[in-house]
N, C-alpha and C positions, 0 to 999 in steps of 0.2 A: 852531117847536117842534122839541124833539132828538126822534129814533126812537129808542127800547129800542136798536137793534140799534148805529145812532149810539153811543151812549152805552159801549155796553160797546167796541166797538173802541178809544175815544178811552181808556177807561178801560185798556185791555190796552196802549197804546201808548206811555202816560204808565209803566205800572208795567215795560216792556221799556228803557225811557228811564233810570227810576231802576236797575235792573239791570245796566244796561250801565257805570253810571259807579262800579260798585262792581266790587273785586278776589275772585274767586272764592276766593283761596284765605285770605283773609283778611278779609274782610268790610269792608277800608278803603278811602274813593275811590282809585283806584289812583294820582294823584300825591299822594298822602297820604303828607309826612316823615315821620309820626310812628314813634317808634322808638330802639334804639340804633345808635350810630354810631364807627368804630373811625374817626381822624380821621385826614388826608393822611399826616403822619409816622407815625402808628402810638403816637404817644406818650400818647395821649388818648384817652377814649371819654365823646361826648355824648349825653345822650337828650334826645332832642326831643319833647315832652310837649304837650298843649292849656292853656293859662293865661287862664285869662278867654275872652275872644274872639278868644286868638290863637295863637300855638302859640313856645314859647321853648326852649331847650337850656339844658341846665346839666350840667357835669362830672360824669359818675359814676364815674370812672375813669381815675388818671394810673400812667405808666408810672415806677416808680421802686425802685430797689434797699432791701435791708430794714430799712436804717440811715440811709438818705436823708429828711430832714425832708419834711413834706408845701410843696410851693410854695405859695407867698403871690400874691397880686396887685399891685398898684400902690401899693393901701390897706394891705398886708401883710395882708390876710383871708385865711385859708386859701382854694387853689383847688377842692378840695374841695368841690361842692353847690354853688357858684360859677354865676348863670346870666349865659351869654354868647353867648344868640340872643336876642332880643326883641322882641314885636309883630308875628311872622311873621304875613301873612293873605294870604290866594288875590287872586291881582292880574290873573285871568282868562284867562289863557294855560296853564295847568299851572305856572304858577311862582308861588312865594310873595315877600314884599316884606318887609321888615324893617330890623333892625339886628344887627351882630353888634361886639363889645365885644373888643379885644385883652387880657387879664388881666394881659397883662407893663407897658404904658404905660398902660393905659387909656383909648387910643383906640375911637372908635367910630366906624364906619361904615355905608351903607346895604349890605343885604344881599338878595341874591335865589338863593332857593335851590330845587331842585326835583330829581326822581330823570330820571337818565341811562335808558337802553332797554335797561340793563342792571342796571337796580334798583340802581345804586350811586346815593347823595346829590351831588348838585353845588352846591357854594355858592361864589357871586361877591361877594366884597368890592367895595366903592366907594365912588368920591365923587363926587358928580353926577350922573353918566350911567354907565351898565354897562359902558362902553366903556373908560373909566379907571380899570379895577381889575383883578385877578386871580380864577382861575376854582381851588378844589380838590376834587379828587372822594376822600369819603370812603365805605368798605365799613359794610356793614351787620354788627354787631358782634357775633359768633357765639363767643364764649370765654366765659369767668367772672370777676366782680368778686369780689374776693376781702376782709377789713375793711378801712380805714383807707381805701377807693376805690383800693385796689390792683389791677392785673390780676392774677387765678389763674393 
């Protein structure tokens, strides 16, 4: 049988448990992607969003002069609203597991992505193993979208 007193400790220890795996200044787990994302060249901004049960990106944001057509993809779809992270989910370590979609060929690869100790996003392209790919750290996206998914 639990004691009253039992109970409440386990109870206060469970809810400093849940506490601790949340970001105070934000309310999200703290390796929580979600967000906007100003991407390695600076040419791109993704927001990384919850989809079903998993969390994807899609283009909100490309860098382009005011007479410059919007980019097309592979399919020629505008890149525009375009999603090119897919199936992100917590793979137990602070890093997320997924795929991420080139829009220029339309390659796809696996994807593991997760925030650096200095709140930038770091996502590693692959194939196979983490080891055979490349690693780009993008900034969290602090300007204005301005229509057309232009940056202001």
């Amino acid at each position: 049988m639990v004691k009253r007193g039992s109970l409440r400790v386990l109870r206060w220890c469970v809810g400093m448990l849940a506490l601790a795996a949340i970001s105070p200044a934000s309310g999200a787990p703290i390796n929580d992607p979600r967000g906007t994302w100003l991407t390695a060249n600076g040419q791109g901004v993704i927001e990384i969003a919850p989809c079903g049960d998993a969390l994807c990106g899609r283009i909100v944001g490309i860098v382009r002069g005011p007479d410059e057509p919007m980019p097309t993809d592979v399919a020629g779809r505008p890149q525009c609203g375009l999603t090119i992270i897919t199936d992100e989910k917590p793979d137990g370590d602070g890093t997320w597991l997924g795929h991420v979609i080139d829009p220029r060929d339309g390659g796809k690869y696996q994807a593991k992505i997760w925030l650096d100790e200095n709140g930038n996003l770091r996502l590693r392209g692959f194939i196979g193993i983490p080891a055979l790919g490349s690693t780009q750290t993008w900034r969290k996206f602090t300007g204005r979208l301005a229509s057309e998914c232009r940056l202001a």
